[in-house]
Steps between C-alpha positions, in 0.01 A plus 500: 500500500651203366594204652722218317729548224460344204845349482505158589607367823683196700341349780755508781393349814160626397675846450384613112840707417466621135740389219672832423843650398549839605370671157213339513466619856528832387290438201183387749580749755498809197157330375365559784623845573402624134152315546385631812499179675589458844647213694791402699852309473640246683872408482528180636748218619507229742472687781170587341327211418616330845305775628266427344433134592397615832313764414186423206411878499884590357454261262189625368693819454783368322281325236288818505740718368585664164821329527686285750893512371697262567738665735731254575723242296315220647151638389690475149616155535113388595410708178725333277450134670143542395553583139516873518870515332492864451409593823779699618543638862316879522710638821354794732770718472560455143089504412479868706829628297341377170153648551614841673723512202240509279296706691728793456492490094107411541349755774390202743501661883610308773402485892777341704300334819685327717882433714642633786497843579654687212537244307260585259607848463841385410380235247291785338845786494730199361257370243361860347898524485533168313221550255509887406081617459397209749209653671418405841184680659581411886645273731368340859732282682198370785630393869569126574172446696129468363390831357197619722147569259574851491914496392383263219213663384738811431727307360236348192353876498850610435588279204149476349508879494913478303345215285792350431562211195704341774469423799848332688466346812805350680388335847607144430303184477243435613389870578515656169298245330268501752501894482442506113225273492325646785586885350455442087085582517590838720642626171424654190720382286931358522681203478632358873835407520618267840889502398601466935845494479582742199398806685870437725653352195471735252522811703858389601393453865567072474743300337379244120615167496785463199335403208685201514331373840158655368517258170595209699276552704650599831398813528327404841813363609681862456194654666543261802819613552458855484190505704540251713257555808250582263459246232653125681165370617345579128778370292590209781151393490352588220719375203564156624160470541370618155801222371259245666215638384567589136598087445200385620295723316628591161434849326282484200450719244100619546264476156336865380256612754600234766495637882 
């Protein structure tokens, strides 16, 4: 197991995101793979460190991680504000396409874990059609309730016995952070993945913001409108208030072995 990258990171809101493009994502994430280390991902934007001011515990697991991307165009901002110029923003969606397409030329095996029911099924079908000799050992899309002892003790059986390099989980934050950090020692071996949203995104089920609104970034405004029931008291409450926050306390670029 390994547990920090060794990229360097920004301290946002006490959130340790790592200073990344999206090849050097890859490039850490294939290390990994090829070197038999284990650890997990976390893509990660405001709605994630928010979180995580009122909860310690998720941000232990953030700046636990082998990477924390910076999700979001704000995450980017706070990168660049503190110094980190190349930081560039390492997207969900985009950071699953990139590594499953490299998978496929490289023999990496994939578990998809996670989204409503089918959803995970579909997002394995469209991808292994996306990225001809993608190879993806199984799928579980788990019920939207607390699995009981037994349910997820199958479920680790099941994946330790596939062994797959990775492992995708899709239940949104906080729960699939929480779920890879309390899961990664139950496994042999495999890179964790928490990518929420891109299980409905890139199996077609869910709309992308245009990549106008995403570099902007508005992307949660686009989101707000299309689900709006869903996402109003996160956006509504959660952006104005990480405004506040991030003036108050400015991001800072973290010295080597910091945190």
């Amino acid at each position: 197991m390994t547990t920090g990258g060794g990229e360097r990171r920004v301290d946002v809101l006490g959130v340790h995101v790592s200073v990344l493009t999206m090849s050097s994502a890859l490039a850490s994430i294939g290390s990994a793979i090829e070197t038999g280390m284990s650890g997990y991902v976390c893509v990660t934007g405001v709605h994630g460190v928010m979180e995580s001011q009122r909860d310690a515990s998720l941000k232990r697991i953030h700046n636990h991680s082998l990477l924390t991307t910076p999700d979001g165009v704000p995450m980017v901002w706070c990168g660049r504000w503190a110094g980190a110029k190349e930081m560039e923003r390492v997207y969900g969606p985009d950071l699953m396409l990139a590594v499953l397409e490299r998978a496929a030329t490289e023999g990496w095996t994939s578990y998809f874990y996670g989204g409503g029911a089918g959803v995970a099924e579909a997002l394995a079908a469209t991808m292994i059609c996306r990225f001809p000799g993608l190879h993806v050992v199984g799928t579980h899309c788990p019920p939207f309730r607390p699995l009981t002892a037994e349910e997820d003790a199958a479920v680790v059986e099941e994946i330790r016995r596939l062994s797959p390099d990775l492992i995708w989980v899709g239940l949104s934050t906080p729960k699939q952070e929480r779920w890879m950090a309390e899961h990664l020692r139950r496994f042999d071996r495999g890179v964790l993945l928490g990518v929420g949203a891109a299980f409905d995104l890139n199996a077609g089920l869910l709309r992308q913001a245009p990549r106008l609104m995403q570099r902007l970034g508005l992307e949660w405004l686009f989101r707000l409108i299309v689900e709006p029931g869903r996402l109003w008291r996160r956006y509504l409450s959660n952006n104005p208030a990480f405004v506040l926050a991030i003036l108050r306390r400015r991001p800072r670029l973290l010295t080597p072995g910091e945190g």
